[in-house]
GUSE-460120 format. One record per atom (N, C-alpha, C, CB): residue in three letters; atom name; x, y, z; residue number from 1. Coordinates in nm, 2 decimals, padded with zeros to 4 digits, always signed. Atoms other than C-alpha are relative to their C-alpha. Glycine has a CB too. Layout:
// residues N
[atom 'ALA' 'CA' [X Y Z] NUM]
...
//
This chain:
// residues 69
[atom 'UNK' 'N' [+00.01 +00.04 -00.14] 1]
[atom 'UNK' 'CA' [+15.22 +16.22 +12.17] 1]
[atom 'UNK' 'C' [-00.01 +00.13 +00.08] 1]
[atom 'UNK' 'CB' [+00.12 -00.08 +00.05] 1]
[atom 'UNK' 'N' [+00.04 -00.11 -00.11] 2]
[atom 'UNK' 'CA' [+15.12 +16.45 +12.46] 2]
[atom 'UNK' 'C' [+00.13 +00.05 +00.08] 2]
[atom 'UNK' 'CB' [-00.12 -00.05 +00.12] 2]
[atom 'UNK' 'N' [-00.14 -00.02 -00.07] 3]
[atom 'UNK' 'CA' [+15.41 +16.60 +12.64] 3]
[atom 'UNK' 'C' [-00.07 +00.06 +00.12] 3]
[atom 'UNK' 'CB' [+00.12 +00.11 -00.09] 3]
[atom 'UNK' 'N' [+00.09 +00.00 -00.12] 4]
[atom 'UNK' 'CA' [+15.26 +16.57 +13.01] 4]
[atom 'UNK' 'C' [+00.09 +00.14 +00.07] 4]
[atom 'UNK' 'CB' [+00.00 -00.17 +00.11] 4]
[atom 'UNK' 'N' [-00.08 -00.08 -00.09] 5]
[atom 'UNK' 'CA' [+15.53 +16.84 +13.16] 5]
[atom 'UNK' 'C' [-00.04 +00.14 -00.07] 5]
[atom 'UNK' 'CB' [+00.17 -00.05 -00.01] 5]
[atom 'UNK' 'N' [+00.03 -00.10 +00.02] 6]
[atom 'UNK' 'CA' [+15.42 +17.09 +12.94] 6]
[atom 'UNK' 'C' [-00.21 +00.07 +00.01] 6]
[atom 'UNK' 'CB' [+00.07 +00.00 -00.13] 6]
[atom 'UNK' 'N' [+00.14 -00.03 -00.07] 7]
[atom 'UNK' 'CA' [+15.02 +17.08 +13.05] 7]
[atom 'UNK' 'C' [-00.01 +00.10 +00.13] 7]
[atom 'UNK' 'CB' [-00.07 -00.14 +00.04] 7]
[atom 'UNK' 'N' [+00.00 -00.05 -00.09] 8]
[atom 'UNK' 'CA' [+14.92 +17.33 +13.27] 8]
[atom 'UNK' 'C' [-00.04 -00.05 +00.11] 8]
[atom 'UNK' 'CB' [-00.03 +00.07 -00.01] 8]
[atom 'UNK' 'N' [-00.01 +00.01 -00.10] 9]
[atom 'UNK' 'CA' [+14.93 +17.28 +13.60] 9]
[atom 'UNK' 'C' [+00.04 -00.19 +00.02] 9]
[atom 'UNK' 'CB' [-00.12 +00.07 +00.06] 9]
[atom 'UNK' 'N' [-00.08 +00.10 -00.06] 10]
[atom 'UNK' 'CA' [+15.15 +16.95 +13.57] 10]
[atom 'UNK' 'C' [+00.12 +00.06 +00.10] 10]
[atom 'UNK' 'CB' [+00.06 -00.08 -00.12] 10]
[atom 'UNK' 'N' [-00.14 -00.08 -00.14] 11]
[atom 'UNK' 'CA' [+15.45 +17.13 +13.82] 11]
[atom 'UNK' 'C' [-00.05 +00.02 +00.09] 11]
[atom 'UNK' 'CB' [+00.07 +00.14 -00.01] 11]
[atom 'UNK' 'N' [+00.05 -00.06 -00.16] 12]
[atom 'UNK' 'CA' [+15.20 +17.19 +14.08] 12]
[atom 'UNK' 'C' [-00.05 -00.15 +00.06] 12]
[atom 'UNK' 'CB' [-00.17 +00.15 +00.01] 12]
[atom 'UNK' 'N' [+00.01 +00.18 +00.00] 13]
[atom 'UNK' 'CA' [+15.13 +16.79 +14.09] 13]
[atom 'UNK' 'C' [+00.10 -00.06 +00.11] 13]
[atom 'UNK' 'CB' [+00.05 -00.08 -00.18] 13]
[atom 'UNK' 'N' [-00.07 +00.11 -00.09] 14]
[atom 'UNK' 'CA' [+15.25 +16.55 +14.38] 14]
[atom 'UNK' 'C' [+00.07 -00.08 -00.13] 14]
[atom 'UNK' 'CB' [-00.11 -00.11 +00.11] 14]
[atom 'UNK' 'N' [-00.07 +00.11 +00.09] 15]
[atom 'UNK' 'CA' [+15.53 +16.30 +14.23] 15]
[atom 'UNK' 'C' [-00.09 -00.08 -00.06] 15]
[atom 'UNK' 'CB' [+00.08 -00.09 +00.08] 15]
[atom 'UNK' 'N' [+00.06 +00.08 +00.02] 16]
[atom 'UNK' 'CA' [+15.31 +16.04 +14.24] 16]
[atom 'UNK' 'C' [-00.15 +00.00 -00.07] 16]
[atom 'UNK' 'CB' [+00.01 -00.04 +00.09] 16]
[atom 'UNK' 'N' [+00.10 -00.06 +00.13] 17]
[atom 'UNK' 'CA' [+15.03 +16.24 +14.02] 17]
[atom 'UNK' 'C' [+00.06 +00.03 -00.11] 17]
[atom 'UNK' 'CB' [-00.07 +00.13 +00.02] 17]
[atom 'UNK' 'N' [-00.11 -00.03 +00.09] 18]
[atom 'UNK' 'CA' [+15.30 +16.33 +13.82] 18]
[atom 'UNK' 'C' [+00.00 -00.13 -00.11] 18]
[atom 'UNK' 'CB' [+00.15 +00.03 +00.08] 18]
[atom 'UNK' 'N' [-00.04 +00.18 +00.09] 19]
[atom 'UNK' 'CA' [+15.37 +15.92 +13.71] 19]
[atom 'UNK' 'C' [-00.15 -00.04 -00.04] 19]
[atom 'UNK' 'CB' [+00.09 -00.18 +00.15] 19]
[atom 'UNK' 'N' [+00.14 +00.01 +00.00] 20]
[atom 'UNK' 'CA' [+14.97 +15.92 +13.72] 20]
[atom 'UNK' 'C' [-00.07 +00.02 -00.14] 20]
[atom 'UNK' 'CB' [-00.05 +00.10 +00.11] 20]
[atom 'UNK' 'N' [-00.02 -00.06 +00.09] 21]
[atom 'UNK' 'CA' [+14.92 +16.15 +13.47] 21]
[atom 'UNK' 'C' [+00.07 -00.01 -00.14] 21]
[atom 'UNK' 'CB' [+00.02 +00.07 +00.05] 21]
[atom 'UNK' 'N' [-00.08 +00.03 +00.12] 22]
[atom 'UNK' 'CA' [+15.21 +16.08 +13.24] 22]
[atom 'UNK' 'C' [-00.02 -00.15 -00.04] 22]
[atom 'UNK' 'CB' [+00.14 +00.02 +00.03] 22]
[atom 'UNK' 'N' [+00.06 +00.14 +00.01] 23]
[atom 'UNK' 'CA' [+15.06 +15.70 +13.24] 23]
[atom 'UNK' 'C' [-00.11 +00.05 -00.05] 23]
[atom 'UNK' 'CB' [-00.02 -00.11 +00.15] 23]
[atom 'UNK' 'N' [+00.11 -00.03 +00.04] 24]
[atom 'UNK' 'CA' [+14.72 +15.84 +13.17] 24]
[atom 'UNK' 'C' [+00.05 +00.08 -00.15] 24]
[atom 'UNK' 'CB' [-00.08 +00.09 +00.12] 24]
[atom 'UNK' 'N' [-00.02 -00.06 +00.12] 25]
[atom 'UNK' 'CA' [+14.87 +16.06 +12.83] 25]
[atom 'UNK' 'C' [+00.04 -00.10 -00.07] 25]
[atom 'UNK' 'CB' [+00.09 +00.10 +00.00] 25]
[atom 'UNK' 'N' [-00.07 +00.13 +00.12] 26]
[atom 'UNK' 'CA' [+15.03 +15.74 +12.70] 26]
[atom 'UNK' 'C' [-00.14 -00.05 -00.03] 26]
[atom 'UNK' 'CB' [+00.13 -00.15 +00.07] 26]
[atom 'UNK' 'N' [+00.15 +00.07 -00.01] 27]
[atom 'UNK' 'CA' [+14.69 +15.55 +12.76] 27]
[atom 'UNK' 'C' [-00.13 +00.07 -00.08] 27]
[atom 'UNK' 'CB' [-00.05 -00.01 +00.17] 27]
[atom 'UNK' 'N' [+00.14 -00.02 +00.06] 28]
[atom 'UNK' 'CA' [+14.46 +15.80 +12.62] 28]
[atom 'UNK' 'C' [+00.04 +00.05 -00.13] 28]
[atom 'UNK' 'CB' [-00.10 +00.11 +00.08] 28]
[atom 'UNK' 'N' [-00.03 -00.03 +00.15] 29]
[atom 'UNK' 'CA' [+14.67 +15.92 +12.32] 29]
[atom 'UNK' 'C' [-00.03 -00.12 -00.07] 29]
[atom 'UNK' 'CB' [+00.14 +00.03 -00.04] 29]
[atom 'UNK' 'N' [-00.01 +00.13 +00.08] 30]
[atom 'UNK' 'CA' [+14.71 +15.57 +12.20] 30]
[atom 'UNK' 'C' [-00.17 -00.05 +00.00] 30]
[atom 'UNK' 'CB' [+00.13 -00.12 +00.09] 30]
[atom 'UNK' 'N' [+00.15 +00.03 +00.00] 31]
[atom 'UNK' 'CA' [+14.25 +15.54 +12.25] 31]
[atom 'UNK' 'C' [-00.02 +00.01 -00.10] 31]
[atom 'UNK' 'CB' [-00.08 +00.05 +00.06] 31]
[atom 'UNK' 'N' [+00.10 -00.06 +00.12] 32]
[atom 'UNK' 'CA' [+14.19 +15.79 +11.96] 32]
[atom 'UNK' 'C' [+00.08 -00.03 -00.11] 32]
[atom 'UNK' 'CB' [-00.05 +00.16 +00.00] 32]
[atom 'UNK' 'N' [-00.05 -00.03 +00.14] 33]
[atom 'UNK' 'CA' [+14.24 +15.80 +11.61] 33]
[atom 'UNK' 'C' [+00.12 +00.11 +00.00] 33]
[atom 'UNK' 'CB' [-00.13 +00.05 -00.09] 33]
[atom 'UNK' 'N' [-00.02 -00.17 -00.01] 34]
[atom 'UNK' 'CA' [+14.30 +16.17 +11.64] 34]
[atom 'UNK' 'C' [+00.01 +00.05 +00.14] 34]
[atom 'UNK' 'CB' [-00.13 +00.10 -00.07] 34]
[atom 'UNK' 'N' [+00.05 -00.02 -00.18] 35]
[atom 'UNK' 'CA' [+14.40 +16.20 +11.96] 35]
[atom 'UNK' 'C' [+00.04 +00.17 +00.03] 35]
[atom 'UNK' 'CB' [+00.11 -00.13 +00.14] 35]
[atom 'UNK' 'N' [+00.00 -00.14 -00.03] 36]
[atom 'UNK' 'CA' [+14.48 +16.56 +11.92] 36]
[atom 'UNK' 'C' [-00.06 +00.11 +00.01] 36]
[atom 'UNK' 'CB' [+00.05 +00.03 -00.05] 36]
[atom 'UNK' 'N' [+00.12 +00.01 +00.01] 37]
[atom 'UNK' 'CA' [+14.15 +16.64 +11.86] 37]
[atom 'UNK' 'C' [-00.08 +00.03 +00.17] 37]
[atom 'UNK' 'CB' [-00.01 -00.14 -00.08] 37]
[atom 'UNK' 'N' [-00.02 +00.06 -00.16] 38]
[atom 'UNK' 'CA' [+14.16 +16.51 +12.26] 38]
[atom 'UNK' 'C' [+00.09 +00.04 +00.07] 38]
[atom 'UNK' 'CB' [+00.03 -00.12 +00.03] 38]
[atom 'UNK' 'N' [-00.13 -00.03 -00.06] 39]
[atom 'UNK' 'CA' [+14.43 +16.68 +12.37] 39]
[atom 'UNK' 'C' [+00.03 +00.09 +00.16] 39]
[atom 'UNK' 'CB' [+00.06 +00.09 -00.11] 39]
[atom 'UNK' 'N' [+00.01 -00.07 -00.21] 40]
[atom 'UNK' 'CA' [+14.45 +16.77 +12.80] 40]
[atom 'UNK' 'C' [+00.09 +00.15 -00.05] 40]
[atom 'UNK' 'CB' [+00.13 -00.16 +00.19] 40]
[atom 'UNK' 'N' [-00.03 -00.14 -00.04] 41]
[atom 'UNK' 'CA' [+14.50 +17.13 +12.83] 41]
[atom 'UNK' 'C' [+00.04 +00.03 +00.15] 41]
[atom 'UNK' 'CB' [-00.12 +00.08 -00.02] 41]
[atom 'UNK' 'N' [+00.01 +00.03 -00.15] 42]
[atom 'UNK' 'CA' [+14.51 +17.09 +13.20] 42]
[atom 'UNK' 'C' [+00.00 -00.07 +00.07] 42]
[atom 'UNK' 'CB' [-00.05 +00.01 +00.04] 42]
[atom 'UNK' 'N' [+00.03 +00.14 -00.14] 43]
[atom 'UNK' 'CA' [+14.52 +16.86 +13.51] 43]
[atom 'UNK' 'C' [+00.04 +00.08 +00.15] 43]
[atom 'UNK' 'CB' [+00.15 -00.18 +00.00] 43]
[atom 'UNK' 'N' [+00.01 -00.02 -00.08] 44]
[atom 'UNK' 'CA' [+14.46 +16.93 +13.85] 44]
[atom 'UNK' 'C' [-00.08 -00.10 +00.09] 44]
[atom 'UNK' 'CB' [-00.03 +00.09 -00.03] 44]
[atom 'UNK' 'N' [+00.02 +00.12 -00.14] 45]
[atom 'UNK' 'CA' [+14.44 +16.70 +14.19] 45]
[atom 'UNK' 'C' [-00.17 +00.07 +00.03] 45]
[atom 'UNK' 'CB' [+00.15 +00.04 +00.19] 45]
[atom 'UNK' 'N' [+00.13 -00.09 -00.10] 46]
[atom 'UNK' 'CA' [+14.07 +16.71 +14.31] 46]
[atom 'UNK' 'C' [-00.06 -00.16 +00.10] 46]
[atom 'UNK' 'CB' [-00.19 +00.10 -00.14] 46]
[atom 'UNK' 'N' [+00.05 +00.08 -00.14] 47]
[atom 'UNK' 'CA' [+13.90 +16.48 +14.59] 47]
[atom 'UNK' 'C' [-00.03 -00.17 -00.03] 47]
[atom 'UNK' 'CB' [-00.17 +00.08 +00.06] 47]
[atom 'UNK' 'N' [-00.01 +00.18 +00.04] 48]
[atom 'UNK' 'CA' [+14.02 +16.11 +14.48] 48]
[atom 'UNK' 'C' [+00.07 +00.04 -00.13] 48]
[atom 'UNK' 'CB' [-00.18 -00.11 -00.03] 48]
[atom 'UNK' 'N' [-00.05 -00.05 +00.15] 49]
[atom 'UNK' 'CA' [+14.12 +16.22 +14.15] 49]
[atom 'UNK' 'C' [+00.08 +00.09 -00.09] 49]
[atom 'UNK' 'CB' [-00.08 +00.02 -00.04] 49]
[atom 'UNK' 'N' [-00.02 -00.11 +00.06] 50]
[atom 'UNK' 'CA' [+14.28 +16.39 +13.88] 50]
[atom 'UNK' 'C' [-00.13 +00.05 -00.08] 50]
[atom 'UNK' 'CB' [+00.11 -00.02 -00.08] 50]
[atom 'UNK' 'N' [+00.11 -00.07 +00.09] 51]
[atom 'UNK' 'CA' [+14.07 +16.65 +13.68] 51]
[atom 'UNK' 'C' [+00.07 +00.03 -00.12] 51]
[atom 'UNK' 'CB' [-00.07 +00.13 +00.05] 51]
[atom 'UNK' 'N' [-00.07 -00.04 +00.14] 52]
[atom 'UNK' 'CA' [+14.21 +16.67 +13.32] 52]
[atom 'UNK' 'C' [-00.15 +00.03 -00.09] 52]
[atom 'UNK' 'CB' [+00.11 -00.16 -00.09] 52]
[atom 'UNK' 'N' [+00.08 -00.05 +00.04] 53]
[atom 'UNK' 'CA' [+14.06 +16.92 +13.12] 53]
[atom 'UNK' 'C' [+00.01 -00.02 -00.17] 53]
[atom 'UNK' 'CB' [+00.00 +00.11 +00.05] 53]
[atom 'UNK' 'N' [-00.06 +00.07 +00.17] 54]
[atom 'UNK' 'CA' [+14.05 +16.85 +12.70] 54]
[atom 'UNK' 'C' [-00.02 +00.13 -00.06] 54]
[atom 'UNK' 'CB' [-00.09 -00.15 -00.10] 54]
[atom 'UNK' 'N' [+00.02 -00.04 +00.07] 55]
[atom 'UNK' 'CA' [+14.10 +17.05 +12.42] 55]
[atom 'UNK' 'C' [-00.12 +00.07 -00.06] 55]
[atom 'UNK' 'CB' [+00.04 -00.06 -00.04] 55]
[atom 'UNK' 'N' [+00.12 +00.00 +00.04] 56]
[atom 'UNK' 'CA' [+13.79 +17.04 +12.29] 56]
[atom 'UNK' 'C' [-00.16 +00.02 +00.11] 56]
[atom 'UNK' 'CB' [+00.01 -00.14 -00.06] 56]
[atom 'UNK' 'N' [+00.08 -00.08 -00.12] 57]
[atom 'UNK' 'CA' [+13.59 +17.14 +12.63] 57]
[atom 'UNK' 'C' [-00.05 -00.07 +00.13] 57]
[atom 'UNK' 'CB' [-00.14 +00.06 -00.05] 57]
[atom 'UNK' 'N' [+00.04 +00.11 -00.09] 58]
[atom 'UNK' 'CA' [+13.53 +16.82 +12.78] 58]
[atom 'UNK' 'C' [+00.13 -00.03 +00.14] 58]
[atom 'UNK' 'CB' [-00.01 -00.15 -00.13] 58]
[atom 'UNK' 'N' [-00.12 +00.02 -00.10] 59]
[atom 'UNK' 'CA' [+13.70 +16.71 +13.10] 59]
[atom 'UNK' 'C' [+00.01 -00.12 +00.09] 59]
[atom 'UNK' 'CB' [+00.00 +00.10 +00.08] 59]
[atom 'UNK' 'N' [-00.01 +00.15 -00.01] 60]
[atom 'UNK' 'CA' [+13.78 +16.37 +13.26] 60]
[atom 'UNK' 'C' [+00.04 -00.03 +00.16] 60]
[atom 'UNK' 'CB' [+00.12 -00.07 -00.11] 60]
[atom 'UNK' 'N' [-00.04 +00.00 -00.12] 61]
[atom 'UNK' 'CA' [+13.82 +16.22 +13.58] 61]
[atom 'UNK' 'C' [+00.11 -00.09 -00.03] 61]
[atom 'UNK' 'CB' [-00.10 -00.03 +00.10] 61]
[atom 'UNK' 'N' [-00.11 +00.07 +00.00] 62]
[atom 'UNK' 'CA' [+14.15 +16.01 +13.63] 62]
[atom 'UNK' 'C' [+00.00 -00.10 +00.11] 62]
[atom 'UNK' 'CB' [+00.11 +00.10 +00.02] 62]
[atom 'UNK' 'N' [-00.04 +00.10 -00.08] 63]
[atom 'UNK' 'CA' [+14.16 +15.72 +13.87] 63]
[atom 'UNK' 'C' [+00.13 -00.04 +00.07] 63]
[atom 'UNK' 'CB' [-00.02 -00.08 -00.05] 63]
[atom 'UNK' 'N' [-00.17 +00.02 -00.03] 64]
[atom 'UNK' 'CA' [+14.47 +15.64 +14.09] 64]
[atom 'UNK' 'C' [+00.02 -00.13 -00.10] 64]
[atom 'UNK' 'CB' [+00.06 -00.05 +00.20] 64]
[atom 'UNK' 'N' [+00.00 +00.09 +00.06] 65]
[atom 'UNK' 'CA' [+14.45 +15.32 +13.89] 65]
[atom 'UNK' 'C' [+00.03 +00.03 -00.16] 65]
[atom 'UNK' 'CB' [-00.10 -00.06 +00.04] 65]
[atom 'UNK' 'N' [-00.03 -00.06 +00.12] 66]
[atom 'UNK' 'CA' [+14.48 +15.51 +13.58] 66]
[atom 'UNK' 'C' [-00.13 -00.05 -00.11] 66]
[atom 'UNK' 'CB' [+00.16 -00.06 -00.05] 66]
[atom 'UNK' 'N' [+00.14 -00.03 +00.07] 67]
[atom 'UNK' 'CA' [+14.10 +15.45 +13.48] 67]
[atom 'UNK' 'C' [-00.06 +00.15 +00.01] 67]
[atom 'UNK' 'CB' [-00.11 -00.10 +00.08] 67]
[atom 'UNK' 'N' [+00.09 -00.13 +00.01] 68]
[atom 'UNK' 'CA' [+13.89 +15.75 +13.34] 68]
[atom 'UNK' 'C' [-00.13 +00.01 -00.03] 68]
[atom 'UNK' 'CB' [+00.03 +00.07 -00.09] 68]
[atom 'UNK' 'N' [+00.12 -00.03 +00.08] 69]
[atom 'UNK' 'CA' [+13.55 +15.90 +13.26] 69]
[atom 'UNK' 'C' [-00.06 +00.07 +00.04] 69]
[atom 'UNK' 'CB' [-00.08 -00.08 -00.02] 69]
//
């Protein structure tokens, strides 16, 4: 499992990106096989959204609803 507190720039996160985020690591570990493979390097607030960046180079948008893509 992802440990949302140690991603960078989870501490610079509003509360309520904070519960956002750590809802979104449960949700997308539990998608993959290999979800480490997938693993957010990063998140950061941008204009509606979070931006979580992955492991692997790719990067996601976040929904307040806790939809991505």
């Amino acid at each position: 499992m992802f440990i949302p507190e140690k991603i960078k720039g989870f501490n610079k996160l509003a509360n309520a990106d904070k519960e956002l985020f750590k809802r979104f690591c449960t949700r997308f570990y539990n998608a993959w096989e290999y979800p480490e493979d997938h693993a957010p390097v990063k998140v950061q607030r941008a204009d509606g959204y979070l931006k979580i960046t992955l492991n692997d180079g790719d990067w996601l948008h976040v929904l307040g609803n806790g939809d991505w893509y």
